[in-house]
C-alpha positions in Angstrom: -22.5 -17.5 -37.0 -19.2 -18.8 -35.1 -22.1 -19.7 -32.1 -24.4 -21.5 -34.6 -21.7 -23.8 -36.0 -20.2 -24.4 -32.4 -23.0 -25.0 -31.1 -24.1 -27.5 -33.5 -21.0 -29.7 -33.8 -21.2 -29.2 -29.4 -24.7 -31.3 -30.0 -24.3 -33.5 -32.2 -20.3 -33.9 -33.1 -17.9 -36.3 -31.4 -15.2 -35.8 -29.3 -12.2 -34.9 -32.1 -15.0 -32.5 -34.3 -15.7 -30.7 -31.2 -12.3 -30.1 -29.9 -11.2 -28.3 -33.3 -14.3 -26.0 -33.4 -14.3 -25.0 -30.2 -9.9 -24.6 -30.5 -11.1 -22.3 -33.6 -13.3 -20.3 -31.5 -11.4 -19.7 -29.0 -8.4 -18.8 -31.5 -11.2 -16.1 -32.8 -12.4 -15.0 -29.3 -9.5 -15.1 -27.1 -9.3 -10.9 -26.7 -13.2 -10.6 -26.8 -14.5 -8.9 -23.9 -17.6 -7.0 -25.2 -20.2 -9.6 -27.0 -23.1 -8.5 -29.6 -26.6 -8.6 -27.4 -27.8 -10.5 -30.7 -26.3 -13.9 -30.3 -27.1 -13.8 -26.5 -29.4 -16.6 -26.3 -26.7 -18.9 -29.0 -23.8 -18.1 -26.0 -26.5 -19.2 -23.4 -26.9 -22.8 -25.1 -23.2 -23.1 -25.8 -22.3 -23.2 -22.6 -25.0 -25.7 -21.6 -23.9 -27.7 -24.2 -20.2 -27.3 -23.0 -21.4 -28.6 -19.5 -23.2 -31.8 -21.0 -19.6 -32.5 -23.3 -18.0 -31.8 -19.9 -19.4 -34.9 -17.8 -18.9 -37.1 -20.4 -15.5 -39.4 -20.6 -13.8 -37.1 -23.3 -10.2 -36.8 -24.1 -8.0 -34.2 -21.7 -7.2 -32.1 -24.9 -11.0 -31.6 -25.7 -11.8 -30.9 -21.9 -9.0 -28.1 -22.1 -10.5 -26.6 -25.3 -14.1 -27.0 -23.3 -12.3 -24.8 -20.6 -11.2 -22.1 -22.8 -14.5 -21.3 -24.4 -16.3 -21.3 -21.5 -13.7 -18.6 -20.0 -14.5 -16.5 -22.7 -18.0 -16.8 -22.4 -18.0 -16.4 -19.1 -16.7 -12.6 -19.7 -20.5 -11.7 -20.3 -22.4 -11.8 -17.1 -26.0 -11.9 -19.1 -24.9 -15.6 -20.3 -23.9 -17.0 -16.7 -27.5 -16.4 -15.3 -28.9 -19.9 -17.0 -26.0 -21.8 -16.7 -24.8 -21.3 -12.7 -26.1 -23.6 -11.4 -24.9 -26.1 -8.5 -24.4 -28.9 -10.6 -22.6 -26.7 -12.9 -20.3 -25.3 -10.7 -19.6 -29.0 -9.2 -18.7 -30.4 -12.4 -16.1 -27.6 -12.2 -14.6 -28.3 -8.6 -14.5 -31.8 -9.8 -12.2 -31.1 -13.0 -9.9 -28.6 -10.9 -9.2 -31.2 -8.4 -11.2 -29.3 -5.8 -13.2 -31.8 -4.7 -10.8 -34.6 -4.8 -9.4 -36.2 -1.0 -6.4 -37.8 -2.9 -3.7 -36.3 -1.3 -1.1 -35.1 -4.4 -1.3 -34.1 -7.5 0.9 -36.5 -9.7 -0.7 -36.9 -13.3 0.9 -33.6 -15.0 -1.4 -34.2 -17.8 -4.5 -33.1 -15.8 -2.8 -29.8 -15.2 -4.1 -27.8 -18.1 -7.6 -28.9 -17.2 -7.0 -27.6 -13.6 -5.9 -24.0 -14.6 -8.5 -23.5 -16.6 -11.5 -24.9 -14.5 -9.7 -22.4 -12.0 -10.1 -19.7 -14.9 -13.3 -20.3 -15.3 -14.5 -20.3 -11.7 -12.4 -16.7 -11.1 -14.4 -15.3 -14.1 -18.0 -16.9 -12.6 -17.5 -16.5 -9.4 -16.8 -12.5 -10.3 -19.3 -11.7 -12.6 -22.1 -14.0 -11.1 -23.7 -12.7 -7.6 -25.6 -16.6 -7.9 -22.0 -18.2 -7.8 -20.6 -16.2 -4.9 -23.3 -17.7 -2.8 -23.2 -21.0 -3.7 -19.1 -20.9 -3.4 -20.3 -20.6 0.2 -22.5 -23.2 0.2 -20.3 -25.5 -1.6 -17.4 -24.3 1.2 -15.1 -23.1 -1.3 -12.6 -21.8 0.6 -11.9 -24.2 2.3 -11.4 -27.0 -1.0 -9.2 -24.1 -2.5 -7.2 -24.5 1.2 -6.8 -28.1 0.7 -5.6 -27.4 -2.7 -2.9 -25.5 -2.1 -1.8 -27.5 0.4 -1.3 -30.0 -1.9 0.8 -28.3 -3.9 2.6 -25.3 -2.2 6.1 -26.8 -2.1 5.6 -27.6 -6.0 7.4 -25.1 -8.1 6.2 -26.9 -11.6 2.1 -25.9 -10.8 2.7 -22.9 -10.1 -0.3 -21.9 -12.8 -2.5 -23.8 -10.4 -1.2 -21.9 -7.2 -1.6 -18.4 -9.4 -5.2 -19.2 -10.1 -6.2 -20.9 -6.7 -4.8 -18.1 -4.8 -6.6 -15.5 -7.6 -10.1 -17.5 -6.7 -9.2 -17.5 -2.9 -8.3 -13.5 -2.7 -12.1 -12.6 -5.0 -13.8 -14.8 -2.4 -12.7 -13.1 0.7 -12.7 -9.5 -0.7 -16.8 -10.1 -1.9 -17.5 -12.0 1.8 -16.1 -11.0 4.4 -17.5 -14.1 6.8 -14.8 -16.3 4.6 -11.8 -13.7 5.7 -12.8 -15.1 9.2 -13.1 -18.8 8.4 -9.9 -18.5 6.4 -8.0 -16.5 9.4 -9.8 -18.9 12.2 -10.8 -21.9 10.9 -8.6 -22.6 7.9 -5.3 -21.3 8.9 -5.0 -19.3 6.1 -2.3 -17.1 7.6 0.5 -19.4 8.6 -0.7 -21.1 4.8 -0.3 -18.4 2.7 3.0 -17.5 4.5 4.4 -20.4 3.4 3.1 -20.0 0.0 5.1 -16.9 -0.4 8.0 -18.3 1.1 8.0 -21.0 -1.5 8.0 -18.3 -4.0 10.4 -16.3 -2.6 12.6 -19.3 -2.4 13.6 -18.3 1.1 16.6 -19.4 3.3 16.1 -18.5 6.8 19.6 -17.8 8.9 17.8 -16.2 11.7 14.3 -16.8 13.7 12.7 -13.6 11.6 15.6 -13.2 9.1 16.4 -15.0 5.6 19.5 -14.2 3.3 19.5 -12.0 0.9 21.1 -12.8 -2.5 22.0 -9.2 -3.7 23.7 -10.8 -6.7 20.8 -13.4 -7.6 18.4 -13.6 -10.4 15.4 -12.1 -10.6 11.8 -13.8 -9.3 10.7 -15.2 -13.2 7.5 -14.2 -13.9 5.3 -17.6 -12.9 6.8 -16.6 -8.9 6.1 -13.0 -9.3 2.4 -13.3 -10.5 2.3 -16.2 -7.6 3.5 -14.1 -5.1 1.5 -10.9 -5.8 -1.9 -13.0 -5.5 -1.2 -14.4 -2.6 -0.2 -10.7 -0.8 -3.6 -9.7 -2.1 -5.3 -12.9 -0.3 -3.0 -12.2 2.9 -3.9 -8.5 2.5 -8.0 -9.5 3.2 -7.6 -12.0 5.9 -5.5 -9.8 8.1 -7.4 -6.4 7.2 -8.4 -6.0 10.6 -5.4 -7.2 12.5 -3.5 -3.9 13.2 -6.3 -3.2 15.3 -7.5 -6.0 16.9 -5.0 -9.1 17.4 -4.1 -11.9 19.8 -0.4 -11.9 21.9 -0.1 -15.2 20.4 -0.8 -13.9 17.0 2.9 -11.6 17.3 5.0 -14.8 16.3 3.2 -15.6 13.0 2.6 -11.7 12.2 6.5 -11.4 12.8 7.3 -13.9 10.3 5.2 -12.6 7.8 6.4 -9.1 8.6 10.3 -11.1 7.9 8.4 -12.2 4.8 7.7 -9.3 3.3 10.9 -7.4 3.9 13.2 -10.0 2.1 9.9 -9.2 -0.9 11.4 -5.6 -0.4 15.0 -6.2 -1.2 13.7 -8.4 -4.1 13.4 -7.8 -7.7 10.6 -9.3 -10.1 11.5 -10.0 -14.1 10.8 -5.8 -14.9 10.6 -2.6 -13.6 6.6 -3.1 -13.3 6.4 -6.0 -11.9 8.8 -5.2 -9.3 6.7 -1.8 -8.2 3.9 -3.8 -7.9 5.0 -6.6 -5.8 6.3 -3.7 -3.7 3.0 -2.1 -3.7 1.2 -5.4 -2.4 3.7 -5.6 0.3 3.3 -2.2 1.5 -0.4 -2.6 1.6 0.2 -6.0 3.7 2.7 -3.9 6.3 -0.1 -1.6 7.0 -1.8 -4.6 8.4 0.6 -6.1 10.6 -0.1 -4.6 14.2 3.2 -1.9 14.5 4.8 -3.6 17.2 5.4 -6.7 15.1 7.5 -4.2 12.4 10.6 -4.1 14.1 11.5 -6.9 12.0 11.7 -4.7 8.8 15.4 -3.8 10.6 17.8 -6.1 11.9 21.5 -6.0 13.1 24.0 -6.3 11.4 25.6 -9.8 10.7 29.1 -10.4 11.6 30.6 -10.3 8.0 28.3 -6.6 7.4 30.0 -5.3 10.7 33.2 -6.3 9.4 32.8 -4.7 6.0 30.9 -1.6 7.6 34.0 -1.3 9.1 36.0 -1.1 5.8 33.8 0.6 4.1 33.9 3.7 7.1 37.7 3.7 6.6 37.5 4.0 3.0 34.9 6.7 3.0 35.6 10.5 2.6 34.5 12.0 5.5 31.7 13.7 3.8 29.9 10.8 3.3 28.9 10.1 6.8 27.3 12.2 9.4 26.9 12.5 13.3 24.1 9.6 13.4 26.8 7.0 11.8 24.5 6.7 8.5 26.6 5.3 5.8 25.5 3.8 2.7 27.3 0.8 1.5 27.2 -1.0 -1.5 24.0 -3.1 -1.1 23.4 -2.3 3.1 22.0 1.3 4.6 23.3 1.0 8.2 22.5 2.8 10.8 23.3 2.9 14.4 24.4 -1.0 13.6 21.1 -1.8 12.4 20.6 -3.1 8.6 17.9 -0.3 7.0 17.5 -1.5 3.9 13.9 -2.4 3.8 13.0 1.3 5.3 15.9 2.6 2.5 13.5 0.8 -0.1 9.9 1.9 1.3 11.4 5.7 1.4 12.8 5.6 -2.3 9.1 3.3 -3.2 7.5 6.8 -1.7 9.6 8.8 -3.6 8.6 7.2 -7.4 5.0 7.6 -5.9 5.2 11.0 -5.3 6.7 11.7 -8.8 4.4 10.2 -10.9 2.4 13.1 -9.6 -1.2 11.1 -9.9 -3.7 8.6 -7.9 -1.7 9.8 -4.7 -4.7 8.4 -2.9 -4.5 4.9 -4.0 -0.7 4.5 -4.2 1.5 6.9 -1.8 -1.0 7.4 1.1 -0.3 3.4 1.7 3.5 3.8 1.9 3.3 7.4 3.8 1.1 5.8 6.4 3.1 2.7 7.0 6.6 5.2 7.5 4.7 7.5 9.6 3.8 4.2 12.4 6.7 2.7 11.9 8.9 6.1 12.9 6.1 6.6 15.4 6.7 3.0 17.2 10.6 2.7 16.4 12.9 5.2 17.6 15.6 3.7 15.1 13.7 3.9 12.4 12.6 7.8 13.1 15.9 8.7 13.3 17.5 7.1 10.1 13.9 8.5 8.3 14.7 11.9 10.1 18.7 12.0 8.6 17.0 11.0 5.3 14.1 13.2 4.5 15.3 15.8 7.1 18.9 16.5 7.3 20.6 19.4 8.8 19.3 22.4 7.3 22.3 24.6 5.8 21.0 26.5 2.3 17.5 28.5 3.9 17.5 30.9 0.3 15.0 28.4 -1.3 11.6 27.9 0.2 11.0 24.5 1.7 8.7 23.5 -1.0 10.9 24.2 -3.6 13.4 21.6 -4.9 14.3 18.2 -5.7 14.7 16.6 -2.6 12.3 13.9 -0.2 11.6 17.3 2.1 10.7 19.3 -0.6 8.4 16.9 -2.0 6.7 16.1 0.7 6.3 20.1 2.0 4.4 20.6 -1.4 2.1 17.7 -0.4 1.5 19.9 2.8 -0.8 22.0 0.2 -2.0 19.4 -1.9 -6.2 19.6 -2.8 -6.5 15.9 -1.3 -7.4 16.8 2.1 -6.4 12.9 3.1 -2.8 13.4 1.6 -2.2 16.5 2.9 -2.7 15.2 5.9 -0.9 12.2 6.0 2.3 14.1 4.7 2.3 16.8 7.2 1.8 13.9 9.7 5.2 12.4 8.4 6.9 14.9 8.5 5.6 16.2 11.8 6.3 12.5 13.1 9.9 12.9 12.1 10.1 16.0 14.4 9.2 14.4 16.9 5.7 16.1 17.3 7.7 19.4 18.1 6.2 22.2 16.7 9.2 24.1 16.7 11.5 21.9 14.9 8.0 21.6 12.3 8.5 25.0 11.2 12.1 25.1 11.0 11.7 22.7 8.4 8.3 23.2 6.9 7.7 27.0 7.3 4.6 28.1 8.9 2.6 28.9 5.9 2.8 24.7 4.5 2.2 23.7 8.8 -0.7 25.9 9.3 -3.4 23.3 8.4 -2.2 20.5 10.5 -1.2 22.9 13.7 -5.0 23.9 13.3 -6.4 20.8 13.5 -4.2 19.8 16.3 -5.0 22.6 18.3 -1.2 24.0 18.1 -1.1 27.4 16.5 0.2 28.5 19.7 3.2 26.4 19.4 4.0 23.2 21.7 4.5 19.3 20.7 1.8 16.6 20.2 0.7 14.1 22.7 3.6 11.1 22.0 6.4 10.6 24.2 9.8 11.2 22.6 13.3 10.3 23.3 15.0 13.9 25.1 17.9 14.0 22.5 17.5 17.4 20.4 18.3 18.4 17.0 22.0 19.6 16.6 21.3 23.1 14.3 24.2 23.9 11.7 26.3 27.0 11.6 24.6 28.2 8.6 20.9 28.0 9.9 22.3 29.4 13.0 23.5 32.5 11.4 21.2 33.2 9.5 17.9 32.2 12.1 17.6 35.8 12.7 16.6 36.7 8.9 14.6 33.6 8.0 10.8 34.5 7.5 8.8 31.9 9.9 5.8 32.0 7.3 7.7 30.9 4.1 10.6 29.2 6.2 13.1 30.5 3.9 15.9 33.6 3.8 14.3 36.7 2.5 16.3 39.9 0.7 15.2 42.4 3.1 12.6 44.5 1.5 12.0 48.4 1.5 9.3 49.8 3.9 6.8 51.6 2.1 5.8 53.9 5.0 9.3 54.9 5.6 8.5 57.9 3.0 5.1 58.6 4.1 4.4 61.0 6.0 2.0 61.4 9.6 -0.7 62.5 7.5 -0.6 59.7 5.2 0.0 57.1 7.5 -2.9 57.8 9.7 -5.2 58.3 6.1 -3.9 54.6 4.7 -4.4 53.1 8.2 -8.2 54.4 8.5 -8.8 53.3 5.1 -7.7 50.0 5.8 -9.7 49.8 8.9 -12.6 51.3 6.7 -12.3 48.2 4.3 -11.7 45.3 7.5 -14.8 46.6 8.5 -16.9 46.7 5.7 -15.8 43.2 5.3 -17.0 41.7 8.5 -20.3 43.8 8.6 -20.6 42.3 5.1 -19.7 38.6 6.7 -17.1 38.1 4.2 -14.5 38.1 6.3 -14.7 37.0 9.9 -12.4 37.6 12.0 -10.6 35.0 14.4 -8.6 34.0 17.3 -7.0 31.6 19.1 -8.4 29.8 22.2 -6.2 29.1 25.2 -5.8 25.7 24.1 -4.5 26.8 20.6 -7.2 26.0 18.3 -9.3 28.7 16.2 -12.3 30.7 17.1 -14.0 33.8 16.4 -12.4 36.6 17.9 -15.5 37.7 20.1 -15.5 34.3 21.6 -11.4 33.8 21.9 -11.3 37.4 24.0 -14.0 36.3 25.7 -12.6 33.4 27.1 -9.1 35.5 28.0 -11.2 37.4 29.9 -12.9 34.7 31.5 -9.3 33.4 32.5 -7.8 36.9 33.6 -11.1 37.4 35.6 -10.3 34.0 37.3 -6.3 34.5 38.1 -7.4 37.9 39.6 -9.7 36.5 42.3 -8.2 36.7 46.0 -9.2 35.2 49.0 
């Protein structure tokens, strides 16, 4: 019924009568998503009749109430089919200044009409596979470009930087030839750089460092939502970067990479926001090639030195440790470096890891961006190392049980998700500098076993990366009680009675056959197989491991 009287004043009503009924509907719509299949073919003809009201000379407020309709309607991908068409879709490039050369934007009255044109293309453009491909032949990308160009310095359209940047990041993630044009041919990442540094309000005082305003206000909500779209757009044109990039490239990656870590030591207008404009930034770090991320710590400045001074003085002595880590009111230091970005990304894997769900999605990101960065920056492993692994001195608890970053990230060692197991016992075994030893003093060999196996170092050893020489300094604690500590479960065990110490010769020799009796029966049966290591450490069956010990001692026997 709404459809039949819209659509009727649409046709026949002037400018003033179609305005209110189409306000009205979209008053009655606006949190519509799902449409009755009935009144399909009435939503089809509305919005043709919204595009004829839309090339006529009409009043801004009518064109706005035009917009809004069709943004609803647009929700239903059924009803787009008839009405994309390439005219269509001009007639909306022309009302969100996408097709205009005019280089500003200066009439403020025509800025409701361009954030909702820009609505209305996001919703097309998604649901319709017809728009996507004539957004490429229309070049698209590259209007949106010229767009916000023309206002990226311009905090009061910030609407119209939201939605052009929404339109720009769904066009490169549903083609990936525009992620090249945007990357080669439009500039797109020295552009949307300096979008986010417009939002970010950022004051550099360095080459690759701005200043932080601890004490500042948070980002309002207009820059946060501004700032998150654009990461997401940055995000698809540089997907590929970490692997292939230019030498040329490491200037412009560097300055994002500054970019990003004063978006770190940021805040948005809630808790939410704030996570999620962290989340975007760590899935933008994992593209930026890892040489470029030595930018996420920088030295200290001379006023930090001076009050890390202070601060040392003033500091019981328990509060510091061999590695000169010291936590200061707004500035992790360590080893005169300022670590506050790495501080944030470890206490961003933390909240991941409790929320205990979608580990894929949202701690795999973070845990794979630590794990490159401690495996490409020494100073980075070791303030990582002094935080989720510090000097073992209680061994009664298991490793996996506790509160702390190692304990979490031990019981992720076990985890179902064969991808995050992985990438935690790479962490960790990153932060031990690929020595299996130190590993297992921290891990036990029970949580290790998985990723020793699939490196091929049961047997013990270290990885294939080159570390620095310096070695772990053990406590007095772990040193006295070494001895005692069970290497499976890496913890202190209450020494337990032996069963056999009452049996006697008789018995022993009767529960030994019978447990031969049963191993055997097992393998005959093929339900247990038994295995072995190989000489380079990884698992076989046993036939084949002896065999190849043979092979070897048959071989170091020979003589001239």
């Amino acid at each position: 019924m709404d459809e039949e009287r819209a659509l009727y004043i649409v046709r026949a009503g002037e400018a003033g009568a179609i305005e209110r009924v189409l306000r009205d509907y979209s008053d009655k719509h606006r949190a519509t998503f799902k449409f009755e299949s009935t009144d399909e073919d009435k939503r089809k003809k509305l919005c043709e009749g919204i595009f004829k009201v839309l090339v006529k000379d009409i009043p801004t407020t009518c064109q706005v109430s035009c917009l809004e309709v069709l943004r609803i309607l647009s929700r239903d991908k059924k009803v787009l089919v008839p009405v994309t068409t390439k005219e269509n879709m001009q007639i909306l490039l022309r009302l969100a200044k996408l097709n205009e050369s005019d280089d500003s934007l200066e009439k403020a009255s025509e800025f409701p009409v361009i954030v909702e044109s820009l609505k209305c293309l996001c919703n097309i453009v998604f649901n319709s596979q017809m728009a996507q491909q004539l957004s490429l032949d229309l070049n698209l990308a590259a209007k949106l470009c010229n767009l916000l160009r023309k206002c990226k310095d311009r905090k009061f359209i910030s609407d119209i930087k939201c939605f052009d940047l929404r339109l720009l990041f769904l066009l490169s993630l549903l083609h990936t030839d525009i992620r090249s044009q945007l990357r080669y041919e439009l500039q797109g990442l020295p552009l949307l750089t300096q979008i986010l540094e417009s939002a970010f309000s950022i004051k550099w005082t360095d080459e690759y460092e701005s200043a932080i305003d601890h004490n500042g206000p948070p980002l309002s909500p207009q820059e946060t939502d501004c700032a998150i779209e654009a990461l997401k757009a940055l995000f698809n044109v540089t997907v590929d970067s970490w692997k292939v990039h230019k030498e040329s490239d490491s200037h412009q990656f560097r300055v994002m990479a500054a970019v990003l870590r004063h978006c770190l030591l940021i805040v948005g207008p809630t808790e939410d926001k704030t996570e999620e404009l962290h989340s975007n930034a760590v899935n933008l770090l994992s593209n930026v090639p890892v040489s470029c991320l030595d930018v996420l710590i920088c030295p200290l400045t001379h006023e930090e030195t001076a009050q890390e001074a202070t601060t040392l003085d003033e500091l019981p002595s328990d509060k510091t440790d061999e590695e000169g880590t010291v936590l200061q009111s707004n500035t992790m230091v360590y080893n005169g470096m300022n670590m506050e970005a790495i501080h944030v990304l470890l206490s961003f894997m933390e909240k991941r890891i409790d929320k205990g769900s979608s580990y894929r999605e949202g701690l795999t990101p973070v845990l794979s961006l630590l794990t490159e960065c401690s495996r490409a920056h020494r100073n980075i492993r070791k303030f990582l190392k002094d935080q989720v692994l510090p000097p073992l001195r209680d061994v009664t608890n298991r490793p996996e049980v506790g509160s702390t970053v190692r304990n979490k990230l031990v019981r992720l060692m076990t985890h179902v998700d064969l991808g995050v197991k992985q990438i935690a016992a790479e962490f960790l075994f990153v932060l031990c500098k690929e020595r299996v030893d130190s590993l297992l003093k921290y891990t036990g060999y029970g949580n290790a076993a998985g990723l020793l196996a699939a490196r091929g170092l049961l047997a013990g050893g270290r990885g294939d990366n080159w570390y620095s020489e310096d070695e772990d300094t053990d406590t007095e604690e772990y040193k006295n009680a070494k001895p005692n500590i069970n290497l499976i479960t890496g913890h202190l065990e209450e020494p337990m009675p032996n069963p056999i110490d009452e049996m006697t010769e008789e018995q022993k020799e009767y529960e030994a056959m019978k447990l031969v009796n049963m191993l055997d029966k097992l393998s005959r049966e093929e339900l247990l197989k038994p295995m072995g290591l190989k000489p380079d450490g990884t698992i076989t069956p046993l036939e084949e491991a002896l065999s190849q010990y043979s092979v070897i001692e048959e071989t170091s026997s020979d003589t001239d």
